[in-house]
N, C-alpha and C positions, 0 to 999 in steps of 0.2 A: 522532353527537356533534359531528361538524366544523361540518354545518350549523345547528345549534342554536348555536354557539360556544361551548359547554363544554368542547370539544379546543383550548387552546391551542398559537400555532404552527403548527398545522396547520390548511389549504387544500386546497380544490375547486378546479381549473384550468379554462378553457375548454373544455378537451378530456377532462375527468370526472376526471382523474388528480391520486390523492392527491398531496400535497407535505405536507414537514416545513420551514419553514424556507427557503421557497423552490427543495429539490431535490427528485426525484420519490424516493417510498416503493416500495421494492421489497417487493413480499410474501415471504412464506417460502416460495418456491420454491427446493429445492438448483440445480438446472437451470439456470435465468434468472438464480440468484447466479455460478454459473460460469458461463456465458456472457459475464456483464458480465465478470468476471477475465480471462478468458479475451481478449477482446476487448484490454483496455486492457492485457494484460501482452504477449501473444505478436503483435500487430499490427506488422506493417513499421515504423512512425512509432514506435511505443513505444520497439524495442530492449530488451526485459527491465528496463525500470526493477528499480529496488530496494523494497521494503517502504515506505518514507515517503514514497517520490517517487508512488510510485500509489493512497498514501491520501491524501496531499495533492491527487491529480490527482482523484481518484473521488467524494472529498468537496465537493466543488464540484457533483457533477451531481447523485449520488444518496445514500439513508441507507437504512441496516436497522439493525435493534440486532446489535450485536455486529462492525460490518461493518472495525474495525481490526483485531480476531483472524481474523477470515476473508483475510483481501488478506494476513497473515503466515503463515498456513499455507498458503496459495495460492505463495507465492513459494519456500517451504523444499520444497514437493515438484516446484519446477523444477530439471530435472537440470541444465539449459545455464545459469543461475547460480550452480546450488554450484560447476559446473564452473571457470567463468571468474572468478568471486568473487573479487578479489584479496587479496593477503595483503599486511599493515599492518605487519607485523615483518619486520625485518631478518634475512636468515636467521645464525644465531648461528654463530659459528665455532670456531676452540683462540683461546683467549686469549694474548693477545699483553702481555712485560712492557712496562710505559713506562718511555723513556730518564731516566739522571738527568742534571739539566743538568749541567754542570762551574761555572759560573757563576752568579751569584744573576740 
């Protein structure tokens, strides 16, 4: 279909490898889909991005369908950033009255 041009968007490279859109088509391997996760989350240079930071990073090279819910389930069953994950609230305390002024 690609080479007929009836697949739009989608390209033959030099080197035989489908593209979508100018990034390379992963097929439906589970394997080669972790691997790529794998690579771009747990690598020296990454440091465990976050879910948006490595679908923004990923999205630039490669596409599969479905490849924004795979890099968010990829990331919630790392143990070492649920660990480190910080937390955005303030930890709540006893409530404290406020003073009345004496003064307007």
């Amino acid at each position: 279909m690609v080479q007929s041009g009836v697949a739009e968007n989608f390209s033959i490279d030099e080197h035989g490898c489908l593209r979508f859109r100018n990034r390379i088509c992963v097929p439906n391997d589970s394997k080669l889909k972790e691997l790529i996760l794998q690579e771009a989350h747990d690598s020296p240079f990454a440091l465990h991005p976050g879910g948006t930071k490595m679908y923004q990073d990923l999205r630039e090279l490669y596409w599969w369908p479905s490849i924004k819910r795979d890099i968010v389930e990829f990331v919630v069953k790392c143990l070492t950033c649920q660990r480190v994950k910080a937390e955005y609230q303030v930890p709540t305390g006893l409530l404290q009255p406020i003073k009345i002024p004496e003064w307007k």
